[in-house]
C-alpha positions as CSV (number, residue, x, y, z in Angstrom):
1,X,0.0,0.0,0.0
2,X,2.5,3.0,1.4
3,X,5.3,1.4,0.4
4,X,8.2,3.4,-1.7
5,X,9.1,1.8,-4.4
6,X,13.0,1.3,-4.2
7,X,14.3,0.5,-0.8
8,X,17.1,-2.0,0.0
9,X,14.9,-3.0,3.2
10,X,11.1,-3.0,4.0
11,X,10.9,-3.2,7.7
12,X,11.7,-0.2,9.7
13,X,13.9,-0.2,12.7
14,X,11.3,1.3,14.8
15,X,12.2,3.7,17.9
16,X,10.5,4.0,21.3
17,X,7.1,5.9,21.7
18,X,6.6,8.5,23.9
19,X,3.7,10.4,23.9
20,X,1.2,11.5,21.3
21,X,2.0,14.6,19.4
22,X,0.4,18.3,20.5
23,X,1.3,20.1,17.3
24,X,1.2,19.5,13.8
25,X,-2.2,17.6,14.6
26,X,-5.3,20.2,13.4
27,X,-6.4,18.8,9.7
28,X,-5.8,21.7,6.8
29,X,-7.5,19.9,3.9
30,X,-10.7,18.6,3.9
31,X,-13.4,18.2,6.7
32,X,-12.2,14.6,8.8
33,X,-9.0,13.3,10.3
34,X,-7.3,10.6,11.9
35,X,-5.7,11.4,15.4
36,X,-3.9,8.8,17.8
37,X,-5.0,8.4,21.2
38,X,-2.5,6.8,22.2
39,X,1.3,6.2,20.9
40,X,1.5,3.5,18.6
41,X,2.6,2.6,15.3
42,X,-0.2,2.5,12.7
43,X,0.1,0.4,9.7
44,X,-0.9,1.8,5.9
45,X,-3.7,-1.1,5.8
46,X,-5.2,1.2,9.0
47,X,-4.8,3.8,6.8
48,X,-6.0,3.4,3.8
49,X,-9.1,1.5,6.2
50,X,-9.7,4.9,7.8
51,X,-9.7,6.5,4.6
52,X,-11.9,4.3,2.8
53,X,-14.2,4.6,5.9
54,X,-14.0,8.5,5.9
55,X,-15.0,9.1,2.3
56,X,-17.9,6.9,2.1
C-alpha cells in the first residue's frame, strides 16, 4: 500500500514511543481526520481502512 518503491529493506527499525504529538495535529485539507489516542505505530492497511471509511 504506502510502500516506496525502491528501498534496500522494507521493515523499519522502529524507535520507542513516547507520547502523542500536540502540534502538527489540526487537519488543513478537507473536513475529517485521523488522530492517535494513544502512541502506537499504525500500519498503511489502518490507513488506507480509515480512509476508505472517511469518504464513504
Amino acid at each position: 500500500m504506502l510502500l516506496p518503491k525502491r528501498v534496500k529493506y522494507r521493515r523499519v527499525h522502529r524507535g520507542r514511543l513516547t507520547g502523542k504529538a500536540y502540534r502538527g495535529n489540526k487537519v488543513t485539507n478537507g473536513d475529517f481526520g485521523i488522530q492517535a489516542t494513544e502512541p502506537a505505530w499504525i500500519t498503511s492497511n489502518q490507513i488506507e481502512a480509515a480512509r476508505i471509511a472517511m469518504t464513504r
